[in-house]
N, C-alpha and C positions, 0 to 999 in steps of 0.2 A: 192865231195859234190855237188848235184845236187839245187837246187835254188829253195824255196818252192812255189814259185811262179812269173810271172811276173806283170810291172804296163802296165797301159796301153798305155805306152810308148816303152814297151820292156826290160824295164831295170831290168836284173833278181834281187831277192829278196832271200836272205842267212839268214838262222836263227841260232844263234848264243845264245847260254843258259845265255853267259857270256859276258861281253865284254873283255875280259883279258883271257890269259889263251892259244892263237891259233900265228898264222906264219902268218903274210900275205904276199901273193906270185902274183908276176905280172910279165908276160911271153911276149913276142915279137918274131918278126920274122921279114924278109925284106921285105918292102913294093913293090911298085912300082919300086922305084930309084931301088931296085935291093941290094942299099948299105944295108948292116948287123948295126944293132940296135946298137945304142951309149952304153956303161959300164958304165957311167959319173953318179954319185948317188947326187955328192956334186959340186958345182960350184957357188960361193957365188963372189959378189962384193956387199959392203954396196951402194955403191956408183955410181951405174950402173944397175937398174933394169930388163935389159936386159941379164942378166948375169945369166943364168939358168941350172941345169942338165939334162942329157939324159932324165933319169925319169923325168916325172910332173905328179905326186901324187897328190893329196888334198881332203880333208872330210870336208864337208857341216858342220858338228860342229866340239869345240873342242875335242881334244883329250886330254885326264886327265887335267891336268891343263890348256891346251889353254896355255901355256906359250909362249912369243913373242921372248925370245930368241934362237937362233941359236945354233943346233945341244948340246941340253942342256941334253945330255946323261948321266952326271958322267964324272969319279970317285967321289966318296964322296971326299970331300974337295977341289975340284977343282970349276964345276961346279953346282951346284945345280939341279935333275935332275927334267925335264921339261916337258911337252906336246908337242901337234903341235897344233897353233891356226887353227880353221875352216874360208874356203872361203865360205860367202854365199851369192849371188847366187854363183855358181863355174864359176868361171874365170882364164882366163890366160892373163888376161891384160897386155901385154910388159912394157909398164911403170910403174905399180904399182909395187914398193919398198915391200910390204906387201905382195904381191901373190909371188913374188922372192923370199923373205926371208922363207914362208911358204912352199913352196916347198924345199928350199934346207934344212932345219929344218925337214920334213917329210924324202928327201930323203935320208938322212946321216947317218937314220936308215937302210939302206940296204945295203946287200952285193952283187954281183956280184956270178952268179955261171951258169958258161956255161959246164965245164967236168964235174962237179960233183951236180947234183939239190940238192935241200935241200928236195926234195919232193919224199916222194916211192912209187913205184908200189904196184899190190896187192900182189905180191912175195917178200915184205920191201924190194927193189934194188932201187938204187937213179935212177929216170928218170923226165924228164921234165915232165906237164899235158898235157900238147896238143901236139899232136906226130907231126903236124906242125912248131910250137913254137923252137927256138936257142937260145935264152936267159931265161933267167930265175933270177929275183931279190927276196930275200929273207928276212923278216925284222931279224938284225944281231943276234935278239935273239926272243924267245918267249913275244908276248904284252903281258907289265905288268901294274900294276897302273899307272906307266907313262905317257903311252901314252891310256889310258883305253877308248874304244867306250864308250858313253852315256846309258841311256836308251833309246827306241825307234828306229828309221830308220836315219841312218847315210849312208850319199849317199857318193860314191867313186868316182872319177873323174880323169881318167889319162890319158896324150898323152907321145908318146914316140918322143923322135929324134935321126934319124939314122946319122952313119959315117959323112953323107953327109951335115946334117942339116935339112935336112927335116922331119917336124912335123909329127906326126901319127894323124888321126881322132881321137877325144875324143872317151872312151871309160868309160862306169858307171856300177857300182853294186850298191846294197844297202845291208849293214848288219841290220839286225835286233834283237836288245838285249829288252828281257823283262821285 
């Protein structure tokens, strides 16, 4: 899917008919260190705001409910299933208890898939999207009301952390739902 446009920032622009209904997928590869990109989706301490997953995800608003709790996926009768709240401005503040919990509440929706992408060529063969790219995160199922974009432009904000610990440059998109 090519990006209908940039701002002028550079930050591509994705139009999106629906907010629900798609896969969202974010890809890595080894930076400088050389080390191969962290698997780590989930990595939660209440109690330790520094306690983070590979992935760091987060969307400028919420997603369906904004709900505050943690990894609030289901089953029916367990948990109640929930959103991910939005970081605005986007930050990865080390100390904030709230951007910790909002990422690993974002990331716990994804799966890991290095042998097999979640994503196909134009031949439907599973391949990664960028022929650079070694990893590949997948959300575990197709966005549903759950976690539902908004109306309007909902910015995306992600760094990765390799093997090593070492952070990746933020990187952003924006989806667009009308």
């Amino acid at each position: 899917m090519a990006p209908i446009e940039l701002t002028p920032q550079g930050v591509p622009i994705y139009y999106r008919p629906f907010g629900s209904g798609m896969f969202i997928v974010v890809e890595a590869k080894p930076g400088s260190s050389g080390k191969p990109p962290g698997g780590n989706t989930f990595n939660s301490d209440p109690a330790d705001p520094s306690v983070r997953p590979d992935l760091q995800l987060e969307a400028n608003r919420d997603l369906g409910n904004g709900s505050a709790a943690i990894c609030d996926m289901g089953p029916a009768g367990s948990m109640p299933i929930g959103g991910v709240p939005g970081i605005n401005p986007p930050s990865f503040d080390l100390g904030s208890q709230t951007v910790a919990d909002a990422l690993n509440d974002f990331g716990c929706r994804f799966d890991l898939h290095t042998t097999f992408p979640c994503t196909l060529n134009d031949r439907d063969n599973p391949q990664l999207v960028a022929s650079d790219t070694t990893v590949q995160l997948c959300t575990t199922s197709v966005v549903g009301h759950e976690v539902e974009l908004p109306t309007g432009d909902t910015l995306f904000t992600v760094q990765w952390r390799d093997n090593g610990g070492n952070i990746s440059l933020p990187r952003q998109i924006i989806i667009r739902v009308p």
